[in-house]
FILUM-743375 format. One record per atom (N, C-alpha, C): atom name; x, y, z. Coordinates in steps of 0.05 Angstrom, whole numbers, m for minus. Layout:
! residues N
{atome->CA px->X py->Y pz->Z};
...
***
This chain:
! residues 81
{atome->N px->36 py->1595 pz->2345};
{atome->CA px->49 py->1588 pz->2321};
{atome->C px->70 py->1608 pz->2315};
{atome->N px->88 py->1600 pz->2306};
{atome->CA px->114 py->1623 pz->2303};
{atome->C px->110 py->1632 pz->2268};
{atome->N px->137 py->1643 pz->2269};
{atome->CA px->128 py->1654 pz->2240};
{atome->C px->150 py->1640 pz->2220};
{atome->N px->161 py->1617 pz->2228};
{atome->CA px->184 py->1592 pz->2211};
{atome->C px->151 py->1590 pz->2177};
{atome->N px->162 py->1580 pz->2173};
{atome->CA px->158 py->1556 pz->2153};
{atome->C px->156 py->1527 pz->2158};
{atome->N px->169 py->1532 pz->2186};
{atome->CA px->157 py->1500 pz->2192};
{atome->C px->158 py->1502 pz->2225};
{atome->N px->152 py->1472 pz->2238};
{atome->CA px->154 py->1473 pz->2260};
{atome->C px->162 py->1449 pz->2265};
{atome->N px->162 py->1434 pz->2292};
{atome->CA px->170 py->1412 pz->2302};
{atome->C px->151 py->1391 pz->2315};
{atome->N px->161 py->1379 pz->2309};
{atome->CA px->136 py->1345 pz->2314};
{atome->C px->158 py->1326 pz->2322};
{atome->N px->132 py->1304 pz->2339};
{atome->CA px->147 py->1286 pz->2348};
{atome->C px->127 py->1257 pz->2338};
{atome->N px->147 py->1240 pz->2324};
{atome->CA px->122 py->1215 pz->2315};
{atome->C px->125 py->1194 pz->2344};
{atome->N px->111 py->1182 pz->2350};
{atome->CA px->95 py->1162 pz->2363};
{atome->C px->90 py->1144 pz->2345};
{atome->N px->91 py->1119 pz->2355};
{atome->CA px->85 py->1097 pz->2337};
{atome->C px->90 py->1064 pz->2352};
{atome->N px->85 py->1044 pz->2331};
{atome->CA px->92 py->1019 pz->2347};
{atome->C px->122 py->1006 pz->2339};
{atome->N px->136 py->1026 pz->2327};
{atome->CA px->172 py->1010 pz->2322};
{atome->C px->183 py->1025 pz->2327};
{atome->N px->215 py->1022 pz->2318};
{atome->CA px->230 py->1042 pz->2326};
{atome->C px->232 py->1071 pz->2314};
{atome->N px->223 py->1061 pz->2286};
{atome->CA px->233 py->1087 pz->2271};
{atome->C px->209 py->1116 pz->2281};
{atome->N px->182 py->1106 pz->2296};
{atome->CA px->171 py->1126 pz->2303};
{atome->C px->175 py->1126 pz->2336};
{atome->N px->192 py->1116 pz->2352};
{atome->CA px->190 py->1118 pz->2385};
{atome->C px->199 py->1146 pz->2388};
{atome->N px->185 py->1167 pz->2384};
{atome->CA px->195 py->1190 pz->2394};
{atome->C px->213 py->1199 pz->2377};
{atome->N px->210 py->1196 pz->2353};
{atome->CA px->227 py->1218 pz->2337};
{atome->C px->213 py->1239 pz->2327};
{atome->N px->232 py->1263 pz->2336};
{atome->CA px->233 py->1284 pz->2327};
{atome->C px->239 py->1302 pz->2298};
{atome->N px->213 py->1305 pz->2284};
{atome->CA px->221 py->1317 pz->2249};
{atome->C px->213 py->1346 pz->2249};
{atome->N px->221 py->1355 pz->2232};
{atome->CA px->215 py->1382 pz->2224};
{atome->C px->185 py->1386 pz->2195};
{atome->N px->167 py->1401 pz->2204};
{atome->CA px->156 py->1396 pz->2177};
{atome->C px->134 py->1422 pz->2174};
{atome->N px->133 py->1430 pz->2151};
{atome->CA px->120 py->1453 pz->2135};
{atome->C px->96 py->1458 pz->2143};
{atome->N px->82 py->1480 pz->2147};
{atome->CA px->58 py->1485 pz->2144};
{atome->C px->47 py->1478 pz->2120};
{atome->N px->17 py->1476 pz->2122};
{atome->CA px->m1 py->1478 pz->2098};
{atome->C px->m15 py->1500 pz->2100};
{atome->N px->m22 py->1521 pz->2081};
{atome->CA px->m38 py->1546 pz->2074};
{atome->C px->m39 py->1555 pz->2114};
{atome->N px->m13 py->1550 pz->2123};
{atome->CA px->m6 py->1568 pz->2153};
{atome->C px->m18 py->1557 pz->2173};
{atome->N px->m27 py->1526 pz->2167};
{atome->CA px->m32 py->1503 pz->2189};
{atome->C px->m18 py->1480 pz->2196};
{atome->N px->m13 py->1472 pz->2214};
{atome->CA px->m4 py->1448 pz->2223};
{atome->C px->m19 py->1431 pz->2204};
{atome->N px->m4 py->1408 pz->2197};
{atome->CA px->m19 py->1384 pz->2183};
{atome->C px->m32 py->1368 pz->2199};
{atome->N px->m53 py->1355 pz->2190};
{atome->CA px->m70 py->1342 pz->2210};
{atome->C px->m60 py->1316 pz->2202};
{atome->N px->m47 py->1301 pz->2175};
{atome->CA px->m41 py->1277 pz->2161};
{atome->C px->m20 py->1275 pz->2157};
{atome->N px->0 py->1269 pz->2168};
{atome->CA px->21 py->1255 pz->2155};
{atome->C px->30 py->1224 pz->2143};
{atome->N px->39 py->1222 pz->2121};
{atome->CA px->48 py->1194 pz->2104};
{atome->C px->72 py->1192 pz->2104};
{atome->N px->87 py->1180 pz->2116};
{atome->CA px->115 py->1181 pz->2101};
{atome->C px->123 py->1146 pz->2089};
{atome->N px->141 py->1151 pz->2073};
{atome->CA px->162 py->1121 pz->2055};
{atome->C px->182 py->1109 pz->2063};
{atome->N px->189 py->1090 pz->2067};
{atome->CA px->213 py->1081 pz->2072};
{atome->C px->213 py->1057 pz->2056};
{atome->N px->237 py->1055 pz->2045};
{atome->CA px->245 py->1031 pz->2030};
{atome->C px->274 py->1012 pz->2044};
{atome->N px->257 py->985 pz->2049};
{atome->CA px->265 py->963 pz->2061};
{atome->C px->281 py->949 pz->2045};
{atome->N px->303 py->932 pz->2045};
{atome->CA px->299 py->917 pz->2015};
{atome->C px->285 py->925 pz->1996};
{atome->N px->268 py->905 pz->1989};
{atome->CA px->250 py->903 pz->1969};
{atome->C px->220 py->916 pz->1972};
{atome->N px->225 py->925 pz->1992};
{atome->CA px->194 py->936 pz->2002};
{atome->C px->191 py->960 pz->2005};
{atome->N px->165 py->976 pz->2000};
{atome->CA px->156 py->1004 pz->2011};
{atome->C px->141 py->991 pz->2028};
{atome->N px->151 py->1016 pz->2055};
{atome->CA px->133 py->1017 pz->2074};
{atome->C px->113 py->1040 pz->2072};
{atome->N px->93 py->1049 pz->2072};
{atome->CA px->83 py->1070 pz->2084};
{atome->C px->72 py->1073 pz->2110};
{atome->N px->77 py->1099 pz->2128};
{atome->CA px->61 py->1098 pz->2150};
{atome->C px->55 py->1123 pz->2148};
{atome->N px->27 py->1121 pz->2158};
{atome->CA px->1 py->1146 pz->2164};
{atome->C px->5 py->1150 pz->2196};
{atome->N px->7 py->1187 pz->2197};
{atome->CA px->4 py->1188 pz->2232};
{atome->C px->m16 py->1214 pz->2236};
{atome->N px->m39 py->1209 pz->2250};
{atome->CA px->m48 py->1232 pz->2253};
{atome->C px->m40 py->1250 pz->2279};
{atome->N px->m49 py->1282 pz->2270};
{atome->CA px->m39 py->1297 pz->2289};
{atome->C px->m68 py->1301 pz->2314};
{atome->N px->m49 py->1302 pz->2342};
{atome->CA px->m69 py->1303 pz->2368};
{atome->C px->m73 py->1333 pz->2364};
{atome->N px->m93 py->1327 pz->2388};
{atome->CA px->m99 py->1370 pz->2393};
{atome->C px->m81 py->1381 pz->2413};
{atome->N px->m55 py->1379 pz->2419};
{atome->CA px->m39 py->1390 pz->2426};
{atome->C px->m30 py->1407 pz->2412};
{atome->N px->m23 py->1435 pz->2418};
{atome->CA px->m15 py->1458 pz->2409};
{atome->C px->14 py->1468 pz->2412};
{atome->N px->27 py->1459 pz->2434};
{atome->CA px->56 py->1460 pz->2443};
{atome->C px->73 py->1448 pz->2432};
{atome->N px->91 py->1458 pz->2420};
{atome->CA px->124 py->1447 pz->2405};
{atome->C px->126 py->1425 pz->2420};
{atome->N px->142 py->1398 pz->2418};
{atome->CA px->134 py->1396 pz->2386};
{atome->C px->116 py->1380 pz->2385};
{atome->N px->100 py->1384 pz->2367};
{atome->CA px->67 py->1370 pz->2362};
{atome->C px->66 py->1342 pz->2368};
{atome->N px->51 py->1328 pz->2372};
{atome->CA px->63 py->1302 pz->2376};
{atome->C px->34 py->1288 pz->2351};
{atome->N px->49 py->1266 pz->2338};
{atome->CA px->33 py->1251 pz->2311};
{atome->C px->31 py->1229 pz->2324};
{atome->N px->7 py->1214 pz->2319};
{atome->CA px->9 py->1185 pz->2325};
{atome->C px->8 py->1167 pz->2304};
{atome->N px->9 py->1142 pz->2303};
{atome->CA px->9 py->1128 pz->2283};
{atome->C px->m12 py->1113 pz->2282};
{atome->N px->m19 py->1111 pz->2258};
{atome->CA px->m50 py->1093 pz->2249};
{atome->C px->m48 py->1083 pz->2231};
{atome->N px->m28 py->1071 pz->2213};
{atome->CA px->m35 py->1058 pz->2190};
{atome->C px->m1 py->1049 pz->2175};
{atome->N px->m3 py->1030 pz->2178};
{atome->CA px->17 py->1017 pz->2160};
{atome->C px->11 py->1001 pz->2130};
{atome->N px->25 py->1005 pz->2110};
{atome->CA px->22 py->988 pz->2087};
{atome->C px->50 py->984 pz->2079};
{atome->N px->46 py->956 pz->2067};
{atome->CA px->70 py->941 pz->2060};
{atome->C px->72 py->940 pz->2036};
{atome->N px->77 py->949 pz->2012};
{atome->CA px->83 py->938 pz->1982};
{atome->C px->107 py->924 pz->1976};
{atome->N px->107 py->898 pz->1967};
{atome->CA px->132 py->893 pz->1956};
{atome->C px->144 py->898 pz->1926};
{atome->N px->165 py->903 pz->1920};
{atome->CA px->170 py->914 pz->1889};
{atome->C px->153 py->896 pz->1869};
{atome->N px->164 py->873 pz->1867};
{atome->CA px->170 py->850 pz->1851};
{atome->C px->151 py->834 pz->1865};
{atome->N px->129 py->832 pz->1877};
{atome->CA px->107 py->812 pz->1885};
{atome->C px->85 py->809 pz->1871};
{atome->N px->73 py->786 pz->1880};
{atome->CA px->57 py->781 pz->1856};
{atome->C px->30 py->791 pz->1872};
{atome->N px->13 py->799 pz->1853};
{atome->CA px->m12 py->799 pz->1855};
{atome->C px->m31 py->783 pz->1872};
{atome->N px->m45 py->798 pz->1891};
{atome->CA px->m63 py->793 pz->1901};
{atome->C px->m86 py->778 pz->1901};
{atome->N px->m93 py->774 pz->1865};
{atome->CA px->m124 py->764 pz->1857};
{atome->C px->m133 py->741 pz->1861};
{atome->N px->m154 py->732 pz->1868};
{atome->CA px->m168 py->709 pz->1876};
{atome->C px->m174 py->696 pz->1846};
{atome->N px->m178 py->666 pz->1838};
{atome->CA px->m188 py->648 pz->1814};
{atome->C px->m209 py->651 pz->1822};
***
């Protein structure tokens, strides 16, 4: 581990925006994050995607992806009659 404030990661995933991109991102209390979430807004939509981190130790970390959710702004509700 160096002595930055942050280090380098690489996301993995099933689209484009995670095929191997490379981010920069902060320690927590001087650890690698085991969870990452990040947002993107589509149109009308939030995306969220969840990537967890492997046990690889070597720059740059590599995250995988596990979890997508879709919100739309302006959609209607879910509930069953």
């Amino acid at each position: 581990m160096s002595h930055s404030a942050t280090y380098r990661a690489v996301l993995f995933g099933p689209n484009p925006i995670a095929a191997g991109t490379e981010v920069e991102l902060e320690y927590i209390d001087g650890e690698y994050q085991d969870v990452i979430v990040l947002e993107a807004v589509e149109d009308t939509e939030t995306i969220t995607r969840t990537y967890k981190r492997g046990r690889e130790t070597d720059e740059p970390i590599p995250y995988r992806f596990v979890e997508e959710d879709v919100a739309e702004a302006y959609g209607e509700a879910d509930v069953p009659n």
